[in-house]
N, C-alpha and C positions, 0 to 999 in steps of 0.2 A: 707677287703672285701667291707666294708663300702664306702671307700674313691673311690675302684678301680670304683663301682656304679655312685658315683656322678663324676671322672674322666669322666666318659663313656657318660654320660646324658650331662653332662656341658663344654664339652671339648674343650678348646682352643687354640687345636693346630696351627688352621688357624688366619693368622693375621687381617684378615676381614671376618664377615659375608657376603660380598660380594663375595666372593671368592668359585669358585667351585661350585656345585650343595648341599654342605652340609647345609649350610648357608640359602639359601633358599627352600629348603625340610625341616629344623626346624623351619621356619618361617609357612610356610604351614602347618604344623603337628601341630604349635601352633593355625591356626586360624580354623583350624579343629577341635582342640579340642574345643576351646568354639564357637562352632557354632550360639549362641544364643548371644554373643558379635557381632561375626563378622557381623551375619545378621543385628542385629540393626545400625550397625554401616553404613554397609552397604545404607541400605536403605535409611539413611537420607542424604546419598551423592547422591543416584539414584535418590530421590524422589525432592533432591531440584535443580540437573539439568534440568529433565523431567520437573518442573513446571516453572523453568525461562524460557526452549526454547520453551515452551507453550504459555507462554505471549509474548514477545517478539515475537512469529509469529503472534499471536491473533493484539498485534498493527500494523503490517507488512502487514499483511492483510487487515485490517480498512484501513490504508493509502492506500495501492495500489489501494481496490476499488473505494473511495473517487476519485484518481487521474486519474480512468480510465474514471469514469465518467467525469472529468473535460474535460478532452482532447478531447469528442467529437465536442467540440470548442472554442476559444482560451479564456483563464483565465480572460486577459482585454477585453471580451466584453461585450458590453450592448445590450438591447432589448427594443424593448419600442413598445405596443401594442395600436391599437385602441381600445376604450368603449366606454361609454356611461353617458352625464353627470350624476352628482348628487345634483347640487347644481347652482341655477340660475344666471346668469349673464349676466348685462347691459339688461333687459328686455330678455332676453332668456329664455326660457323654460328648463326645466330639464329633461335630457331623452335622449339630441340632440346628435347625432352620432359624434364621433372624430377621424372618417378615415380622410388619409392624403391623401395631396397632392404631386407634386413636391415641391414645393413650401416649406416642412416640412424638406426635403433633404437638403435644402438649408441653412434652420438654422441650421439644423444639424452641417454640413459640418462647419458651420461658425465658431464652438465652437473649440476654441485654443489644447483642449486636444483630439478631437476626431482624428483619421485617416482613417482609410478606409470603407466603408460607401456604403452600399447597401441596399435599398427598395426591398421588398419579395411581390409578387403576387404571389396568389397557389390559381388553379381552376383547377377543376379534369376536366380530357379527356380520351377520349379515342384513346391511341396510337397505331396502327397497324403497319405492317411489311408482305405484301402481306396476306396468310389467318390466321394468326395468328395479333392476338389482345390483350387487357387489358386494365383497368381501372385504369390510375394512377395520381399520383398530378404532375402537371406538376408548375415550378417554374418562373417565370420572376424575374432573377436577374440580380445585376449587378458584374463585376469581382470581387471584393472584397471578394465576398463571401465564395470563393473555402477559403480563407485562413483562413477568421473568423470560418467558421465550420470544419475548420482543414478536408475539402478532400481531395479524395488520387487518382487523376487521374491516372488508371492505365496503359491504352490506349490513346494516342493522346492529348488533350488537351483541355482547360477550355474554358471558352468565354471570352473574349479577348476585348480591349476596341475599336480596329475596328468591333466589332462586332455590341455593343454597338453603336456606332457611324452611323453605318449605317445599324441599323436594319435588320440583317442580319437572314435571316431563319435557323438557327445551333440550335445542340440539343447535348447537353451531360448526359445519360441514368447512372444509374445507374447498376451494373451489372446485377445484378437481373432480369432487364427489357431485358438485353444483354441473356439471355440464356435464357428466357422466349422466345423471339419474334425471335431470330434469332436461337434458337438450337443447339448453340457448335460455329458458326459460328464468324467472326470477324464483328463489327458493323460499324467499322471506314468507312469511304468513301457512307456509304449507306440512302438511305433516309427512312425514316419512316415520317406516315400520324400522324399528331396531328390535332383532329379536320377533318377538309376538307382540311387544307395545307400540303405541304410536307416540311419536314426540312433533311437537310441532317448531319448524325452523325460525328460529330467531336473529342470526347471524351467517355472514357468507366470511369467511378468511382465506387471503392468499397464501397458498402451499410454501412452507418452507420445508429448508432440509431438516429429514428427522432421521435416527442411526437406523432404522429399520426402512427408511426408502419408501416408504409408504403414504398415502394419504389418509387422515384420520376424521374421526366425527368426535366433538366432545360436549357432555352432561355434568351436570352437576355433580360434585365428589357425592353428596350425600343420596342423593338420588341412584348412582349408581351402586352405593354400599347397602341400600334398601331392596334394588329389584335385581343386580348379578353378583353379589360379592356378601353371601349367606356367610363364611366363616369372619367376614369382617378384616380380612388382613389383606395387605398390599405391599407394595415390594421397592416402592420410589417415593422419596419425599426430596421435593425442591424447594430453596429460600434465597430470598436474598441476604446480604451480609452488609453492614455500616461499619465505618471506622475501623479497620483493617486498613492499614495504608503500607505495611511492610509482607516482607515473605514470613520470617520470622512470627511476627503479631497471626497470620493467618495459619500459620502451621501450630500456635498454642492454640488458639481457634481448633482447628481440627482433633486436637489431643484432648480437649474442654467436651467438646461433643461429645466425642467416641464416649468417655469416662460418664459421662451425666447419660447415657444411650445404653450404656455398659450394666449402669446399674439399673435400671430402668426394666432393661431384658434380661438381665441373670448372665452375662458372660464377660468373660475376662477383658478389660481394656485396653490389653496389651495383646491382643487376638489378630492380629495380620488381616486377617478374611474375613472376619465376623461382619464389619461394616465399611465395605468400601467406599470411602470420600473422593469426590472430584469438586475440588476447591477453586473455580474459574478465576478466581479474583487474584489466589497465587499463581495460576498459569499467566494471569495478564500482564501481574507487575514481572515476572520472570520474563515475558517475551519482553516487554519495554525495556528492558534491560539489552537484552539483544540486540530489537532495533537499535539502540541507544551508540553498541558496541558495533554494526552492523555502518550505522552512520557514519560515526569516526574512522571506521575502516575506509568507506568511499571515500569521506575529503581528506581523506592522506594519499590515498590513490590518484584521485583527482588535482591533489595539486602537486604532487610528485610528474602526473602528464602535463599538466600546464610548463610546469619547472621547465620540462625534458623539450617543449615548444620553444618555451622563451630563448632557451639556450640555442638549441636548431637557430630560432631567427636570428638570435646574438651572433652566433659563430659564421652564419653567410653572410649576414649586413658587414661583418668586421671586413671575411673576404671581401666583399663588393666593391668598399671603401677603399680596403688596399689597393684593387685593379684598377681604381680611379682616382689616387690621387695623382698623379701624372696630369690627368685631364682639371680636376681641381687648382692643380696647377695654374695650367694653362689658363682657365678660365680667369684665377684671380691676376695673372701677368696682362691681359686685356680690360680689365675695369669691374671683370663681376663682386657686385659683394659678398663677403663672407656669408649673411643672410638668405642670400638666393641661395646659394650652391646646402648649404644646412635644409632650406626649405624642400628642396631637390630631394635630397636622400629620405627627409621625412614622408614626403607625398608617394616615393616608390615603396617605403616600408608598411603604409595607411593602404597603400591601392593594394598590394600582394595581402595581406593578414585580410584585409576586409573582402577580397573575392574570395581568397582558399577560404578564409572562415565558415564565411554564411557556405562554400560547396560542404563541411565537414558539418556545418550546423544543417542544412537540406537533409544529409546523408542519417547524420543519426536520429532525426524526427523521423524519418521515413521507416527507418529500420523498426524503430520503438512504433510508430503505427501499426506497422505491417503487424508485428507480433501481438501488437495487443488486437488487431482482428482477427488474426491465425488462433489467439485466446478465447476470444465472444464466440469462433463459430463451432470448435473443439470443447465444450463448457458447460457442461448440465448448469442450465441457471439455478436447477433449488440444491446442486451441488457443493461440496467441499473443493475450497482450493487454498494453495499455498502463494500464487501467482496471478495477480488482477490488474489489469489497467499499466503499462509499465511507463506511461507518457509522464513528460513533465510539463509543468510551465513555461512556457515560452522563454519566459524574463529569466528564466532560468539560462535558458540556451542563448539569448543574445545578451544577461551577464558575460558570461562565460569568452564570448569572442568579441565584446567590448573590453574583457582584458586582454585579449590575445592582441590582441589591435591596438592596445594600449605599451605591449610590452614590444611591439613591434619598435612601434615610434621611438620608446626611450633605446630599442637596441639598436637602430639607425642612426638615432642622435649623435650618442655618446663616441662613437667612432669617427663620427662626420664631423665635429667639432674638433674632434683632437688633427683632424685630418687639415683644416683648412686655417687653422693656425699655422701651419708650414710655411716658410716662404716660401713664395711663387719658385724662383731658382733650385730651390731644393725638393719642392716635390716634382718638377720636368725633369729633375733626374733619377723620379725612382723609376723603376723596370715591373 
């Protein structure tokens, strides 16, 4: 009676656990019974997904925003601002203005690593469009410009170096100003008043972020040093920069400027305020750096949680195996093979990692979802952020619990082999 019992409970007819619905309904019935295994077990596979695809979006996000902001224009360029001295030189007084000239453009331009290079004039007007009006910065550049501030003509096109050349009355609006003044209507081919003059529109571009929040209209640099800019001086020169590839290399860059600007305008080089530089291209490789440091901080993190899983799994698969070998036992004292009962423990280690997983891989896309629409809807789009898009790649996230599921397996094995090398006799007598 005895024997037909443990027959019935331990039965090995089938040559694999895998085999048929029996195999795994006693797998299930096992992690049913110790509910309070499975759970623990559980969770430290769910919990250590959920917290890698957490991080790993948390950096995903950091860079994207970083990079969005970058892209409002291009990575190598420079800025370089009129002030005010601080510090006297050759009999000069302290205090003296260091608006530019042409003249500034030219040393500019002279410098081996610079390349495209436009002078910024911005005085607010007021542009009209028959009875509709507004108040905006209108721009005097020159063509270069469109590409250092990375715009995105969407209609028609930029100003042009015949433009430039021959002071041409042309205006390219931004959108803003397009459904403002003209209603839904198309701006191309039409004149609008700047001022008292008339220019006619040659280009529509989509509004990005500018530091004054504003939407602008822009003309020709020389057009507008002709008809609003009588004393000829301006206060902004933008360029781009080549072959600068260190912080170092762009920081002699900047002391090369100042000095060649220095002498140029009559003030000290070593002046603090005189010309304030904003060097984008050291700001870029100095955040890459970050990111860089940023990165290695998550996959330490990251696999420090993985580690802190595996072990979770290691240390309950070991329990599990202890509170069955008795039944391993049993099993192999009736005919089962070693291979079944190993196949056993690997299939409950494969079914726990691989449901908790994908619950902790569910949880952390969601989470990372959520927040990246909690982002889109909180988000001026022609705004500054630090924080964009925090999602990851999938492959990302089913890497991730293809190793947990992985490490499951090997931490069932290793226990489950050592376990059923015992003989039959000696493991009916552990407790």
């Amino acid at each position: 009676m005895v024997k037909k019992d443990i027959n019935s409970k331990y039965s090995t007819n089938q040559k694999s656990p895998l085999r048929g619905a029996g195999g795994l309904s006693e797998i299930f019935s096992s992690l049913k019974h110790n509910k309070l295994r499975t759970a623990l077990t559980g969770f430290a596979v769910a919990w250590g997904i959920f917290i890698l695809i957490v991080l790993l979006s948390a950096g995903n996000g950091l860079r994207n925003g970083i990079e969005s902001t970058f892209s409002g224009r291009m990575t190598n360029s420079v800025q370089i601002y009129s002030a005010v001295t601080s510090i006297p030189y050759k009999g000069l007084k302290v205090g003296r203005s260091t608006a530019f000239s042409e003249k500034e453009l030219d040393v500019v331009a002279a410098m081996p690593e610079t390349g495209g290079l436009t002078g910024i004039i911005t005085i607010d007007q007021i542009v009209s469009f028959g009875a509709e009006y507004g108040a905006y910065s209108m721009r005097g550049v020159q063509p270069a410009y469109e590409q250092i501030l990375n715009l995105d003509v969407q209609k028609g096109r930029f100003i042009n170096d015949l433009d430039e050349q021959r002071q041409n009355k042309v205006v390219v609006l931004d959108n803003l100003v397009e459904r403002t003044l003209f209603k839904g209507e198309c701006a191309l081919g039409k004149f609008v008043k700047i001022g008292s003059l008339m220019f006619r529109v040659v280009g529509v571009n989509t509004l990005r972020y500018e530091s004054n929040g504003r939407a602008n209209v822009y003309i020709p640099f020389s057009t507008a040093q002709a008809i609003f800019n009588s004393n000829k001086k301006f206060y902004r020169i933008t360029f781009a920069v080549h072959g600068l590839e260190t912080v170092e290399e762009n920081e002699a860059f900047n002391q090369r400027l100042k000095t060649n600007l220095a002498k140029s305008m009559n003030f000290d080089p070593n002046d603090p305020r005189a010309i304030p530089i904003w060097n984008r291209q050291k700001d870029y490789i100095e955040t890459q750096k970050i990111f860089g440091a940023i990165n290695i901080f998550v996959a330490i993190i990251g696999i420090f949680t993985l580690i802190a899983g595996v072990v979770g799994i290691s240390n309950i698969m070991l329990v599990s195996v202890k509170e069955r070998t008795r039944e391993f036992g049993i099993r192999k004292a009736i005919g089962a093979p070693p291979r079944s009962i190993l196949w056993s423990v690997i299939l409950e280690a494969v079914i726990i990692t691989a449901i908790f997983g994908y619950i902790g891989l569910v949880l952390g896309v969601g989470v990372t979802e959520l927040a990246n629409t909690l982002l889109q809807q909180n988000t001026n789009p022609n705004g500054m952020t630090i924080f964009k898009n925090p999602t990851i790649g999938i492959g990302y996230a089913f890497a991730a619990t293809g190793i947990m599921i992985i490490a499951g397996v090997i931490a069932g094995y290793i226990p489950a082999r050592r376990a059923v090398k015992i003989k039959p006799i000696e493991a009916m007598r552990e407790e």
